[in-house]
C-alpha positions as CSV (number, residue, x, y, z in Angstrom):
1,X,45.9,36.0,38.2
2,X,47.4,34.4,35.1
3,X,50.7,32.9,35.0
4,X,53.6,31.3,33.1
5,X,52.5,27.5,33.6
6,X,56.5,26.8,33.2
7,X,57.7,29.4,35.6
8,X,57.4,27.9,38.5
9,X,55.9,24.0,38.1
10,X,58.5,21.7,36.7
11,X,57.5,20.9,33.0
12,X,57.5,17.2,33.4
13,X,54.9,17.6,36.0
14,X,53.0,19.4,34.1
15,X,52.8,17.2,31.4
16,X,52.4,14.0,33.7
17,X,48.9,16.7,34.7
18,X,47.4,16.6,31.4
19,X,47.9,12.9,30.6
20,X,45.4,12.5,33.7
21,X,41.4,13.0,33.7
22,X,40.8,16.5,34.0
23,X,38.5,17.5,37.3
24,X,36.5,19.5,35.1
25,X,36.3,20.6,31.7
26,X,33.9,23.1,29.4
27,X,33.1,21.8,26.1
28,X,32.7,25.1,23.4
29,X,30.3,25.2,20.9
30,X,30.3,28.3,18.0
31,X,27.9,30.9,17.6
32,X,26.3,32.1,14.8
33,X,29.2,34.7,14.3
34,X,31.5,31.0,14.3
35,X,29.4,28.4,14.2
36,X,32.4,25.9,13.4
37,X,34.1,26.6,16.9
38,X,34.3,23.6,18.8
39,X,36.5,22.5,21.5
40,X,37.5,21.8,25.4
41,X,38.8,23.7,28.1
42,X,40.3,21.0,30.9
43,X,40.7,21.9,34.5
44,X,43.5,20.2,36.6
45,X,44.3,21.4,40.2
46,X,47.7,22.3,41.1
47,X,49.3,23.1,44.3
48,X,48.5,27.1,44.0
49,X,46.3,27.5,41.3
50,X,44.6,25.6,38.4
51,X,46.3,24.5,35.1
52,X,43.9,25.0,32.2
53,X,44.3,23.5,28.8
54,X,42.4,25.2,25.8
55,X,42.0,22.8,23.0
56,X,39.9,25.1,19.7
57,X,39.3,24.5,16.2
58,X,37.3,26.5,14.0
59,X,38.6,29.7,15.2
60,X,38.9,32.3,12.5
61,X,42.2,32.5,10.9
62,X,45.9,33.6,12.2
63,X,44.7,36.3,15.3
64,X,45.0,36.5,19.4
65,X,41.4,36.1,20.6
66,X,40.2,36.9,23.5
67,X,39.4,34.3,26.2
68,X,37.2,34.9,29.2
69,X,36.1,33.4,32.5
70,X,33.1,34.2,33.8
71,X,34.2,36.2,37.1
72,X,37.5,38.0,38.1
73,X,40.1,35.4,36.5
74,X,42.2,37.0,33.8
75,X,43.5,34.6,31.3
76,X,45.7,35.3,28.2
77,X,44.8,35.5,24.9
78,X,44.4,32.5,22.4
79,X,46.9,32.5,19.5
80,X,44.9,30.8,16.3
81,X,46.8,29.5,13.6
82,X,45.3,28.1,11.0
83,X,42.0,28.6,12.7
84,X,43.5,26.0,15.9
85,X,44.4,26.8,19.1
86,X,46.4,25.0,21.7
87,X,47.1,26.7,25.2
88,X,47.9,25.9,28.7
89,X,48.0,28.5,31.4
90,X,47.3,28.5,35.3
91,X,44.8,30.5,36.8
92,X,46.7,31.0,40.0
93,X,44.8,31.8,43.5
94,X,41.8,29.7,42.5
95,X,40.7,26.3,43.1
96,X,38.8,23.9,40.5
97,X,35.7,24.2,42.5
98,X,36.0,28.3,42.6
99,X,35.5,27.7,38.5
100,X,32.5,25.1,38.7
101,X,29.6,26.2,36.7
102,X,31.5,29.3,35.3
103,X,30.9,30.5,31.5
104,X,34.3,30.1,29.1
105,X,33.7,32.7,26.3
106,X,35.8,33.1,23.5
107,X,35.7,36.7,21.6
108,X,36.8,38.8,19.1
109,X,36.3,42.6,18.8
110,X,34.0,42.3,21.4
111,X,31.5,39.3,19.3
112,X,31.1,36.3,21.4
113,X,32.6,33.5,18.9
114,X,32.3,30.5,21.4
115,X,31.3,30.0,24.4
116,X,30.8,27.0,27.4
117,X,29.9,26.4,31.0
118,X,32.7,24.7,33.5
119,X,31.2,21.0,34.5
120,X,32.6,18.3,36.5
């Protein structure tokens, strides 16, 4: 289940999280649809769920884009802007290793625009 990363972590701990190595990460590639996509989704454990941090460029300009994992773990839509996208969310009720070797799509309308596989 998503939530509100801010809700209920203190901020400052949050951002101490990302300045560490992530446990795991995907790396997105494009598809023919948006074969420019690129970027990283980092994995960092937290007391009751996982903090994710979506880092995408080459998405397609100024729209909410659908963001999948592979399984039962709703996520929130990406915001692009100017065809970038910064996120971070939790995944709360789920463990780093419940994500290992999971697909990260990233969709639009239903056409699969990136896509990558969770890896230590």
């Amino acid at each position: 289940m998503y939530q509100n990363p801010m809700e209920n972590h203190d901020f400052l701990a949050v951002a101490n999280l990302l300045r560490q190595k992530p446990h795991a990460s995907a790396r997105l590639s494009g598809t023919p649809v948006c074969p420019i996509l690129r970027g990283v989704v980092r994995l960092y454990p937290m007391p009751r769920g996982v903090l994710l941090a979506a880092e995408v460029t080459g998405l397609p300009q100024e729209d909410f884009l659908d963001l999948e994992l592979e399984g039962d773990i709703p996520l929130p839509p990406l915001l692009s802007h100017r065809g970038r996208s910064l996120q971070v969310m939790v995944a709360g009720g789920c463990t780093v290793e419940d994500m290992m070797g999971r697909i990260v799509t990233i969709e639009r309308d239903g056409a699969l625009l990136g896509k990558g596989t969770i890896c230590p």
